[in-house]
ZADO-1210 file (C-alpha; in nm, 4 decimals, padded with zeros to 6 digits):
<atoms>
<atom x="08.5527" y="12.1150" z="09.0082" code="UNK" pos="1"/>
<atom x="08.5911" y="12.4718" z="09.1065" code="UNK" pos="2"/>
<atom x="08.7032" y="12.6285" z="09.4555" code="UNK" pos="3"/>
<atom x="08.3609" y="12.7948" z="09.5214" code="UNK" pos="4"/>
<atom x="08.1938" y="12.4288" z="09.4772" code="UNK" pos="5"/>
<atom x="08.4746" y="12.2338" z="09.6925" code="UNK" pos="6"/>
<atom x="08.3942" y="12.5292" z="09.9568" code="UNK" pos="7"/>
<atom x="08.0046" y="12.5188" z="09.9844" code="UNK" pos="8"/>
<atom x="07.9698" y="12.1735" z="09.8785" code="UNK" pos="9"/>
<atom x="07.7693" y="12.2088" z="09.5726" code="UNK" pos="10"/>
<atom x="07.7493" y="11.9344" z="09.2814" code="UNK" pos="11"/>
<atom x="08.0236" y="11.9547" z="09.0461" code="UNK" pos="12"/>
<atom x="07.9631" y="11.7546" z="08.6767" code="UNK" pos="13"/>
<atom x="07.9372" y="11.4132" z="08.8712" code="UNK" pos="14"/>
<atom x="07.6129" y="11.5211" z="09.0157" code="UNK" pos="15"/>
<atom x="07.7764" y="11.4926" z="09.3721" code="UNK" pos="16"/>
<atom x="07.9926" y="11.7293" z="09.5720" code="UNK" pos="17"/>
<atom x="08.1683" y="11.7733" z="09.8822" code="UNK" pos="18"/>
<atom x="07.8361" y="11.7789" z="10.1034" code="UNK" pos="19"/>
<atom x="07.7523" y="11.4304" z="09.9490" code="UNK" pos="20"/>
<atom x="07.7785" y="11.0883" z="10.1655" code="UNK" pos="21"/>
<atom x="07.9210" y="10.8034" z="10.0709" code="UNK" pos="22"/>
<atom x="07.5201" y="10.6544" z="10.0746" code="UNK" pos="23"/>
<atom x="07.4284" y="10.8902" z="09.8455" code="UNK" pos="24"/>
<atom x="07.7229" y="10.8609" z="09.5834" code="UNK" pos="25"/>
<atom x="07.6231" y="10.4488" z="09.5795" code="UNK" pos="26"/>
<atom x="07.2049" y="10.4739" z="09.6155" code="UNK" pos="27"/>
<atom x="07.1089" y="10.2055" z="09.4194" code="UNK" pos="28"/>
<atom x="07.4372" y="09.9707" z="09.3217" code="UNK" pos="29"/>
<atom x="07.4266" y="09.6069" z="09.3868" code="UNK" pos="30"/>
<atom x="07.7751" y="09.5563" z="09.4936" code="UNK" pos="31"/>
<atom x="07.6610" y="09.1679" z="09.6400" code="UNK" pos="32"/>
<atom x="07.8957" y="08.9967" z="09.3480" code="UNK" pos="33"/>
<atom x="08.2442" y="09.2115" z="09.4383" code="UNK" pos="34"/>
<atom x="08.5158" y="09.1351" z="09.6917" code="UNK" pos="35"/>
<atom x="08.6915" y="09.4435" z="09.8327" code="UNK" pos="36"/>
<atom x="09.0116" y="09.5230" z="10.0595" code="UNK" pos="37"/>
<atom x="09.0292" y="09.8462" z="10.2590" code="UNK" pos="38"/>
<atom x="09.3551" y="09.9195" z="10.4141" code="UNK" pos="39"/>
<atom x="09.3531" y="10.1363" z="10.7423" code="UNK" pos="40"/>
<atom x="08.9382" y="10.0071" z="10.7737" code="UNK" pos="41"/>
<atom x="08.9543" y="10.0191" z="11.1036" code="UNK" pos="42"/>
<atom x="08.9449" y="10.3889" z="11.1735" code="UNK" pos="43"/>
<atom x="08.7926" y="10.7210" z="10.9769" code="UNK" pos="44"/>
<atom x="08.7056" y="10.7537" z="10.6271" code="UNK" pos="45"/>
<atom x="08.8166" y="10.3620" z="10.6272" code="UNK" pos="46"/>
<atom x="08.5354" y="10.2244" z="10.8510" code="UNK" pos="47"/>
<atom x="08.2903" y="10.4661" z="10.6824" code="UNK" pos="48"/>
<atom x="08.3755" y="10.3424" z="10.3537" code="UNK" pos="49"/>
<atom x="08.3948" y="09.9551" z="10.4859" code="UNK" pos="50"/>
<atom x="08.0304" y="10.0329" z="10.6174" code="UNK" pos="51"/>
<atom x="07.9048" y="10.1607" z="10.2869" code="UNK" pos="52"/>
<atom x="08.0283" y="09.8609" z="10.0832" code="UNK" pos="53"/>
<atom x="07.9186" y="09.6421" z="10.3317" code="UNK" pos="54"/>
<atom x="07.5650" y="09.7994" z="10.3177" code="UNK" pos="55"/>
<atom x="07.5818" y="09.7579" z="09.9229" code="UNK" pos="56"/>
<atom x="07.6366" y="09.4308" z="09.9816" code="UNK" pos="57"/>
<atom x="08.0122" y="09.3364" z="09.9227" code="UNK" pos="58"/>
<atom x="08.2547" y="09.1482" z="10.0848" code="UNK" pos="59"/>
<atom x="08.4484" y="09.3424" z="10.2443" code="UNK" pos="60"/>
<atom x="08.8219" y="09.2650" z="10.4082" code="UNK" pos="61"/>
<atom x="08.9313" y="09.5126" z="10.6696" code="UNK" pos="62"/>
<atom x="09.3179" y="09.5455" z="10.6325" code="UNK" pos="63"/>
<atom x="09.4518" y="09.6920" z="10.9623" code="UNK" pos="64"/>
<atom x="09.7869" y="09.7235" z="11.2292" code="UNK" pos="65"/>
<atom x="09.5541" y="09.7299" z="11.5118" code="UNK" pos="66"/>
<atom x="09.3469" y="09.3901" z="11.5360" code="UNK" pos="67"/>
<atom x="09.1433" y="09.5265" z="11.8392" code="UNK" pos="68"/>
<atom x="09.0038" y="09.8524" z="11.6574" code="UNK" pos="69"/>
<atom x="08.9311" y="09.6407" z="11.3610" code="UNK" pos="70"/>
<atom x="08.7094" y="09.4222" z="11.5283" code="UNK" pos="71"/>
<atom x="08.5690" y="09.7243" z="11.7190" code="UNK" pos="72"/>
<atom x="08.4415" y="09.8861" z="11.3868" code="UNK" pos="73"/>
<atom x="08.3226" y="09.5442" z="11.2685" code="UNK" pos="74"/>
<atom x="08.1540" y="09.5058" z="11.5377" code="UNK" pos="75"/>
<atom x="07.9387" y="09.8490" z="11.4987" code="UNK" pos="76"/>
<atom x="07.8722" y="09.7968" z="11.1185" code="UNK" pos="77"/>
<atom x="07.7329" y="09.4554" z="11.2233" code="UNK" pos="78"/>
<atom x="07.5384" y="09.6333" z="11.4885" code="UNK" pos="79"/>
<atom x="07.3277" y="09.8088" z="11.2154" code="UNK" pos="80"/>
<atom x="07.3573" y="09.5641" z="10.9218" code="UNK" pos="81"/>
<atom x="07.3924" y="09.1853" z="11.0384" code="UNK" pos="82"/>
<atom x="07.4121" y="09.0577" z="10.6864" code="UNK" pos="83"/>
<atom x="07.7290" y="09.2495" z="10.6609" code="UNK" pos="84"/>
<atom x="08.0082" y="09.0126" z="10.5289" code="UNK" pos="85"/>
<atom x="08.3138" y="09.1971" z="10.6928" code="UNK" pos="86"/>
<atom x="08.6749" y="08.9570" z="10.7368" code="UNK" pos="87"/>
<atom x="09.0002" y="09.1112" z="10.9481" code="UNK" pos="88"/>
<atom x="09.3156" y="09.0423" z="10.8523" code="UNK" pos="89"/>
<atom x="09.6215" y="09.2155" z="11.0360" code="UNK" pos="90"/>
<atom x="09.8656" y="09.4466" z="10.8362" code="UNK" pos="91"/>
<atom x="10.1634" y="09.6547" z="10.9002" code="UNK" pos="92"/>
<atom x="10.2348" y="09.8731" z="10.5956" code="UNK" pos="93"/>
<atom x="10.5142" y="09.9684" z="10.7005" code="UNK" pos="94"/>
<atom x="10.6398" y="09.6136" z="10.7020" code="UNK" pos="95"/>
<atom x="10.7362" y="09.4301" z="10.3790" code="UNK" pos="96"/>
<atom x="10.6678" y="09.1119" z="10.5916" code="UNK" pos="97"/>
<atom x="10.3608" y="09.2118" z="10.6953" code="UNK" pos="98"/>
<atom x="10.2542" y="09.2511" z="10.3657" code="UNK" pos="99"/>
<atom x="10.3666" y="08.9415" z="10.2183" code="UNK" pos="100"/>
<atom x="10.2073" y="08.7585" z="10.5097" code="UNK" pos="101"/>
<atom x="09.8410" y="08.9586" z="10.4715" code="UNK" pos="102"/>
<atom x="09.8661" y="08.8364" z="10.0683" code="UNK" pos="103"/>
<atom x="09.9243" y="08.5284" z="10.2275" code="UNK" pos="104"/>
<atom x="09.6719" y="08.5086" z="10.4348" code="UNK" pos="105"/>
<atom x="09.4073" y="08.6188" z="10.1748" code="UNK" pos="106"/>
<atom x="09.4759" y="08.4002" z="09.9042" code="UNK" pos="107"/>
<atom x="09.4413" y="08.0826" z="10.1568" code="UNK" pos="108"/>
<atom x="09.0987" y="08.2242" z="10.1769" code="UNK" pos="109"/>
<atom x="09.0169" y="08.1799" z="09.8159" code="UNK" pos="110"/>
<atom x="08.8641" y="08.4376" z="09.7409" code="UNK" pos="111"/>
<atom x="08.8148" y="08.6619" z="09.4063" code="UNK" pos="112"/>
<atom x="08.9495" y="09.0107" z="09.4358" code="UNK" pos="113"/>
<atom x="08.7495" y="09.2907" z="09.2536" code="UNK" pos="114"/>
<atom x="08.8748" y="09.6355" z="09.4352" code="UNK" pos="115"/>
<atom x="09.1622" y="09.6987" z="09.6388" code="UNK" pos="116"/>
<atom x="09.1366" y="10.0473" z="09.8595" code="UNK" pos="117"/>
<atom x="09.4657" y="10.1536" z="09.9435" code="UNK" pos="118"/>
<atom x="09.3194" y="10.3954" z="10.2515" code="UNK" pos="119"/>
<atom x="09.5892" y="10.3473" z="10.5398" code="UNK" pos="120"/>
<atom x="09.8612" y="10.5782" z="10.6076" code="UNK" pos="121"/>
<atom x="10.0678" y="10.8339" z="10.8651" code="UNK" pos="122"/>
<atom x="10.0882" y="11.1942" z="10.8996" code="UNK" pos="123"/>
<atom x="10.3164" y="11.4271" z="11.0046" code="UNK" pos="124"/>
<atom x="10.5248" y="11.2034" z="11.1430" code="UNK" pos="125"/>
<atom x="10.8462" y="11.2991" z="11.3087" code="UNK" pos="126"/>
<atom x="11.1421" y="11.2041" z="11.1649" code="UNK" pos="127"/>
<atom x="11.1770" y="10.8315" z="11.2009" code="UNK" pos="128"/>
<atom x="11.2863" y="10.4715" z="10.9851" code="UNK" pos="129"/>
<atom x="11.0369" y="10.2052" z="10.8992" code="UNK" pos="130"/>
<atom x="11.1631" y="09.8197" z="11.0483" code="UNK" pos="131"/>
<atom x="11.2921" y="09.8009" z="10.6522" code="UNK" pos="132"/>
<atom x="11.4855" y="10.0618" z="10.7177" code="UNK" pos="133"/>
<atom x="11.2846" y="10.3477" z="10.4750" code="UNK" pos="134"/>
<atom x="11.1526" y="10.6797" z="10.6047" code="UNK" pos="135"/>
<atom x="10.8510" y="10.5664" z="10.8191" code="UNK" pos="136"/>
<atom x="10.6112" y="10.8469" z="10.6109" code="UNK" pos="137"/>
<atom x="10.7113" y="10.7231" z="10.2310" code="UNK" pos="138"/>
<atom x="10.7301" y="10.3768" z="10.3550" code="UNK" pos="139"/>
<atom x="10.3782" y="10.3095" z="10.4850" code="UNK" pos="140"/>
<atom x="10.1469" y="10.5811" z="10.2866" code="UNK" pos="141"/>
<atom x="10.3514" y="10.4885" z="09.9177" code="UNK" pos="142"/>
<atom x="10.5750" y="10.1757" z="09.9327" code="UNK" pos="143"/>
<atom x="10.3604" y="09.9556" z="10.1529" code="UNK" pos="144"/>
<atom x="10.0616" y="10.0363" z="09.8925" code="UNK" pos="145"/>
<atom x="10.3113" y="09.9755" z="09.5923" code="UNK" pos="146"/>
<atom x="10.4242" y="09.6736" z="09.7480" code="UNK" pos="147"/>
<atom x="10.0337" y="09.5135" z="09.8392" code="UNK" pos="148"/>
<atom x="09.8787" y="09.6484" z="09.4765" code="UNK" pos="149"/>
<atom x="10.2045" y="09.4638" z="09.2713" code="UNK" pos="150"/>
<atom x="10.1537" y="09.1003" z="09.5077" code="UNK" pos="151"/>
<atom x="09.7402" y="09.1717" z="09.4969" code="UNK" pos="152"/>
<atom x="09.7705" y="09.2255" z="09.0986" code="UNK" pos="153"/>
<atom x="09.7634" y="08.8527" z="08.9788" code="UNK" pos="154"/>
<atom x="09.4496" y="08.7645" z="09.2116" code="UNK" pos="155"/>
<atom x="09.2834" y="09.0897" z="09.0553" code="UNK" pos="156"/>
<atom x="09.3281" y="09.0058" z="08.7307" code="UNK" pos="157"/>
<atom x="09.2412" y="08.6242" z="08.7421" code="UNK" pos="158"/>
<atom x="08.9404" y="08.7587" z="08.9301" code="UNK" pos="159"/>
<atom x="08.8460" y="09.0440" z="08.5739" code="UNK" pos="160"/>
<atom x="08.8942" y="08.7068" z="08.3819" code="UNK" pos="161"/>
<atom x="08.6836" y="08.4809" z="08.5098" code="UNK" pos="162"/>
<atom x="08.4079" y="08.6747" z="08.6255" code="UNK" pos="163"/>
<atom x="08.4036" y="08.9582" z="08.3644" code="UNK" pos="164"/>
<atom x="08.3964" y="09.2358" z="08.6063" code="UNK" pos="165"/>
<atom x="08.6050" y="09.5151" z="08.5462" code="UNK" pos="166"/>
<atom x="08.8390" y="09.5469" z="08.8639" code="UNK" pos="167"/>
<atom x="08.9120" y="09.8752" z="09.0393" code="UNK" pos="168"/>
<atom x="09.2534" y="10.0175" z="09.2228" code="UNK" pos="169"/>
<atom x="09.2068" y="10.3033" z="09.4637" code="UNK" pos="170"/>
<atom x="09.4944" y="10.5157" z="09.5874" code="UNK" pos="171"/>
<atom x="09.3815" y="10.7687" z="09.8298" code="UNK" pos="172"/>
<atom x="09.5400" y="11.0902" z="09.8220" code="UNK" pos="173"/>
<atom x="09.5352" y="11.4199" z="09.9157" code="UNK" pos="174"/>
<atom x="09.5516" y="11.8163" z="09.8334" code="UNK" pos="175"/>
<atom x="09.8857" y="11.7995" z="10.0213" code="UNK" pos="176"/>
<atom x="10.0176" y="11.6229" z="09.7192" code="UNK" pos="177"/>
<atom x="10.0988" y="12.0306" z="09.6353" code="UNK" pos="178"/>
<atom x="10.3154" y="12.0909" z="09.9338" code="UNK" pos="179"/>
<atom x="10.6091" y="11.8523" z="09.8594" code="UNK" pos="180"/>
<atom x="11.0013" y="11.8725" z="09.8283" code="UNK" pos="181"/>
<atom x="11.0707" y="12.1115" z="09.5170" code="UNK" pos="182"/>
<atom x="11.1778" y="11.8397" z="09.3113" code="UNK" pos="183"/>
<atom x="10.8471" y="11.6065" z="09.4190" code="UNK" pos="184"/>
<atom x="10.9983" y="11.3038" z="09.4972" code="UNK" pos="185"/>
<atom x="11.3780" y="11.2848" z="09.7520" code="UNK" pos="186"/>
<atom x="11.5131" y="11.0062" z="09.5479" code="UNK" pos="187"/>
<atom x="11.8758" y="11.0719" z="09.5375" code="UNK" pos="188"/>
<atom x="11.7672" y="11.1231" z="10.0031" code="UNK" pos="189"/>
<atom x="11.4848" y="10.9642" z="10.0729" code="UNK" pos="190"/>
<atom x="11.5932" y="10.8960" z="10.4594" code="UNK" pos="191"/>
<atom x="11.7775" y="11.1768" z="10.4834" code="UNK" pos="192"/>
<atom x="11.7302" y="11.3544" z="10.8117" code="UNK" pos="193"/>
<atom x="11.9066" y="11.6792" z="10.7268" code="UNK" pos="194"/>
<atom x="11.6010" y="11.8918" z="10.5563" code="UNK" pos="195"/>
<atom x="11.3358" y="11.6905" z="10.6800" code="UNK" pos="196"/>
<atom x="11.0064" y="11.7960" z="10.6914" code="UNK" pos="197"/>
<atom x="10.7037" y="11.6225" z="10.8565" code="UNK" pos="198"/>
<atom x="10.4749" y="11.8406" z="10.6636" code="UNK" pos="199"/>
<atom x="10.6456" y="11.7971" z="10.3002" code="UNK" pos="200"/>
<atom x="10.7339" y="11.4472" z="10.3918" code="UNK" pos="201"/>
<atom x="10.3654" y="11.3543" z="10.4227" code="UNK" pos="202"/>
<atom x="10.2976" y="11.5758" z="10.0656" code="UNK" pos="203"/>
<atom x="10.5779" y="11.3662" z="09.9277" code="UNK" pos="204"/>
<atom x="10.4161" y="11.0554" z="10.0194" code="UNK" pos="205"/>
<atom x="10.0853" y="11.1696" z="09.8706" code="UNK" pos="206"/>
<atom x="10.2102" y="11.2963" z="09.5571" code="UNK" pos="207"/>
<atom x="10.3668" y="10.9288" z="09.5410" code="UNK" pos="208"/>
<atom x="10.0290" y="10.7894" z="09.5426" code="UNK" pos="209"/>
<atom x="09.8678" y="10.9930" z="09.2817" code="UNK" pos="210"/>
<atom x="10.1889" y="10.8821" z="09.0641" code="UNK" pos="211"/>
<atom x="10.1776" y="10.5231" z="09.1489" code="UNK" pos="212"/>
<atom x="09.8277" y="10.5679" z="09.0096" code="UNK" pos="213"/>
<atom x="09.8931" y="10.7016" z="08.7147" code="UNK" pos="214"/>
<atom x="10.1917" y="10.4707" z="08.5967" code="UNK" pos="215"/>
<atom x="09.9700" y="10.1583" z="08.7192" code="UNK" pos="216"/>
<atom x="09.7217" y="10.2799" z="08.5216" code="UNK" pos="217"/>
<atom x="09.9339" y="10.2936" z="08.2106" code="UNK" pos="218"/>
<atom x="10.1171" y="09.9582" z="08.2662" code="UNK" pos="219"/>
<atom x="09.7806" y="09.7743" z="08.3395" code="UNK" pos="220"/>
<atom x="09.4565" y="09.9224" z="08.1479" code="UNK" pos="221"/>
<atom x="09.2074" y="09.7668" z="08.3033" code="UNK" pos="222"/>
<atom x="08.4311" y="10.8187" z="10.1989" code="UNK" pos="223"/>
<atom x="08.2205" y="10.9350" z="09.9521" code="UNK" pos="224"/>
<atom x="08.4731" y="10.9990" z="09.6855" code="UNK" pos="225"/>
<atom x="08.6399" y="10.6580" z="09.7472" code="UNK" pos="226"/>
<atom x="08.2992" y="10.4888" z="09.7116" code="UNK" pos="227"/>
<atom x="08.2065" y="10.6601" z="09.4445" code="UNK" pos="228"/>
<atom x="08.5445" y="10.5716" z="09.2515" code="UNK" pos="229"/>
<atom x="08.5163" y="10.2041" z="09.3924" code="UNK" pos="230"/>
<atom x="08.1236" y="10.1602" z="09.2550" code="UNK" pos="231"/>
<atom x="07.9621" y="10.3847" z="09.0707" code="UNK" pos="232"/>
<atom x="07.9007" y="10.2399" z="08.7376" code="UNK" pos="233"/>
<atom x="07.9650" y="10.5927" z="08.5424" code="UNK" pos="234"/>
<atom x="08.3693" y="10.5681" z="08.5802" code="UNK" pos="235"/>
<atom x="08.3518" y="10.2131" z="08.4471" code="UNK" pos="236"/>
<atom x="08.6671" y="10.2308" z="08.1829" code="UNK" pos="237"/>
<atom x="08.7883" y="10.5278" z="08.3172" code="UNK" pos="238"/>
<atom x="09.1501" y="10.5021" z="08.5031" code="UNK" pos="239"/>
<atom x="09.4761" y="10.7030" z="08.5939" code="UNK" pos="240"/>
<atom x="09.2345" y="11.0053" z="08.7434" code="UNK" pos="241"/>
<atom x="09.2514" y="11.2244" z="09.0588" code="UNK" pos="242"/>
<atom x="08.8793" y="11.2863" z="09.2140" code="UNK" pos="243"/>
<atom x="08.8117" y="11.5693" z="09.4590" code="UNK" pos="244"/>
<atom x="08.4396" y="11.5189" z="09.6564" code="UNK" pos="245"/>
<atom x="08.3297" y="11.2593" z="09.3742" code="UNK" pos="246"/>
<atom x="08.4269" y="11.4903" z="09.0764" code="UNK" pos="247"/>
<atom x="08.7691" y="11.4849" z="08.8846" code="UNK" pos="248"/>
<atom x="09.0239" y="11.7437" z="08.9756" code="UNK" pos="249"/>
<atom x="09.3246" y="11.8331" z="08.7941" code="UNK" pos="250"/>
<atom x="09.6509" y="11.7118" z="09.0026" code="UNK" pos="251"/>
<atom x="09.9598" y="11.9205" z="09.0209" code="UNK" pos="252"/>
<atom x="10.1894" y="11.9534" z="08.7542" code="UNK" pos="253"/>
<atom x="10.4322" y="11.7154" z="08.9352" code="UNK" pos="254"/>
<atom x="10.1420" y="11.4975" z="08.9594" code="UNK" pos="255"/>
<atom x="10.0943" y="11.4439" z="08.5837" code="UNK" pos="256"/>
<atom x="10.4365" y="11.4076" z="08.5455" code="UNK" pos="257"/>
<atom x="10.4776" y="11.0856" z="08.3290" code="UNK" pos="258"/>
<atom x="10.8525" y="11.0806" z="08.3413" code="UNK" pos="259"/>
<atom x="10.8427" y="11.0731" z="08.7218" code="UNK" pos="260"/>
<atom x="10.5869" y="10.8676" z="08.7983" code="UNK" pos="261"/>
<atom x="10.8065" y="10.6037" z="08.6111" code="UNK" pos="262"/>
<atom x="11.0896" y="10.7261" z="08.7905" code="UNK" pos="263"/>
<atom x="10.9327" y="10.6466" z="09.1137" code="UNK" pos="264"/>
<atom x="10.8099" y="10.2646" z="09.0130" code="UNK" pos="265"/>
<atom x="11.1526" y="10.2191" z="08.9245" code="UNK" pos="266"/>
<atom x="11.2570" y="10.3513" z="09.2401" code="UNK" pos="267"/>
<atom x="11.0178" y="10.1970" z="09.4367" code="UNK" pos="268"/>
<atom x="11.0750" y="09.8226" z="09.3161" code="UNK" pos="269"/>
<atom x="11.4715" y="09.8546" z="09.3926" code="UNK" pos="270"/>
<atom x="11.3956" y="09.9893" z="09.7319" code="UNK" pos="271"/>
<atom x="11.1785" y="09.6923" z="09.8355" code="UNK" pos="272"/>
<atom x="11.4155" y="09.4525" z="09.6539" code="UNK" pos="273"/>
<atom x="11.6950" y="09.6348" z="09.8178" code="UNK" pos="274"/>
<atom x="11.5226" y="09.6231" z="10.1728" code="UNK" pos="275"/>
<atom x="11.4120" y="09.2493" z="10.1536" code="UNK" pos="276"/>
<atom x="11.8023" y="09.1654" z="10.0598" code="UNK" pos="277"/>
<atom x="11.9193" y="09.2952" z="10.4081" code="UNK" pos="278"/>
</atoms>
C-alpha cells in the first residue's frame, strides 16, 4: 500500500482502496449466521459500518455512551432496511463498571458472539482522569477495549466452537499511532500532567490498540476497511495485521514491537485490577 495509492484512492493488492465503500468491500457476503458488537455505533464510521453489516444481514449490537444517538442511527438504518436486526446496549468505556455491566447485559441475551468491533474512542482530549481514575484518552480508546475484548473472549470462543465459524477481533486504529511519546507507551506516567500532550496522548492510545492487537493475536490464534477486516472471506486465518483503506500496511516500528506490546498487556491488566481495588 503505497502513498500515491492511499492519496488518489486507487486499488492496492486487496483489489480495494481508499475510494472504496464499505458496500463494495462486502458485495456479495452472507453475513445472516454472525453476531457482531460495534462500540461507538452510534456516530461516524460506527453507524456506517453498523449499516453495512446490518445490510449483509448480521446481527448487529450497537455499543454506545449516548442511548439517544444510538437509537437515532437505528432508527435511520431501519428506515432503509426494515429487516435490519440492530440491539442497543449502553456503554461507557471509560468506565470499568460500565463495561462489566454491558457484558452483563449481553450474555443475559444469549446470544453467540462472532466479531467484536472495538470502534469507540476520544480525541484530543484535554488533560483530564477517567471515573477509574486513568488518563481519560488511554482509558477509553485502549483500556476500555482491553477490558471488553478479555470479558467478551469466553462468549467468542464458545461461539468458534460450536458453530465452526472462525471469530474476528477488530481494533481500530489510526496513522497517529506514529506521533506518540518517544518511548510509545508513558508507563512509568501514564496520568502524568506535566508533559502532556492531547495530540501524542491520542497517538499513544492508538499505538496501544495496534499492540493490544498484536499480543491478542499471539496469545489467542484464532468503514470500509473495518468491514472488510470483519467479512471478507480472503483474510479468513489471517490475524495480528494493520490494514490501511482495505489493504495491509506496515505499522511503525514501535508498533511491531513484540516486547512492548507484552509490556502493555501486562500493564494494562494491573491497571484495571489496580483501579477496580479502589
Amino acid at each position: 500500500m503505497g502513498i500515491i495509492s492511499l492519496v488518489t484512492g486507487m486499488p492496492g493488492a486487496s483489489g480495494f482502496g481508499s475510494a472504496s465503500t464499505a458496500e463494495q468491500v462486502t458485495e456479495g457476503v452472507d453475513a445472516s449466521n454472525l453476531t457482531a458488537i460495534v462500540t461507538g455505533g452510534a456516530g461516524g464510521i460506527g453507524t456506517e459500518t453498523v449499516r453495512v453489516l446490518a445490510l449483509r444481514g448480521a446481527h448487529v449490537i450497537i455499543a454506545a455512551r449516548n442511548l439517544d444517538a444510538a437509537n437515532d442511527a437505528k432508527q435511520l438504518i431501519l428506515k432503509d432496511n426494515a429487516a435490519a436486526r440492530v440491539d442497543i446496549l449502553k456503554l461507557d468505556l471509560s468506565s470499568l463498571k460500565s463495561i462489566r455491566a454491558f457484558v452483563d447485559n449481553f450474555n443475559a441475551m444469549d446470544l453467540p458472539l462472532n466479531i467484536l468491533i472495538n470502534n469507540a474512542g476520544v480525541m484530543f482530549c484535554p488533560y483530564q482522569l477517567s471515573q477509574d481514575g486513568i488518563e481519560m484518552q488511554f482509558a477509553t480508546n485502549h483500556l476500555g477495549h482491553f477490558h471488553l475484548t478479555n470479558l467478551l473472549l469466553e462468549k467468542m470462543k464458545q461461539t468458534a466452537g460450536v458453530t465452526g465459524i472462525e471469530g474476528r477481533i477488530v481494533n481500530l486504529s489510526s496513522i497517529a499511532h506514529l506521533h506518540t511519546y518517544e518511548e510509545g507507551i508513558r508507563f512509568d506516567g501514564i496520568n502524568d500532567q506535566a508533559g502532556y500532550s492531547d495530540k501524542k496522548a491520542y497517538g499513544q492510545s492508538k499505538l496501544s490498540n495496534i499492540l493490544h492487537a498484536n499480543e491478542l493475536s499471539r496469545r489467542f490464534k484464532g468503514a470500509a476497511t473495518t468491514c472488510y477486516v470483519a467479512l471478507h472471506p480472503s483474510l479468513k486465518g489471517q490475524t495480528g495485521k494493520y490494514f490501511l483503506d482495505c489493504n495491509e500496511f506496515k505499522a511503525s516500528p514501535l508498533a511491531r514491537d513484540e516486547g512492548l506490546a507484552k509490556k502493555l498487556w501486562d500493564f494494562s491488566n494491573k491497571l484495571i485490577n489496580s483501579a477496580q481495588q479502589r
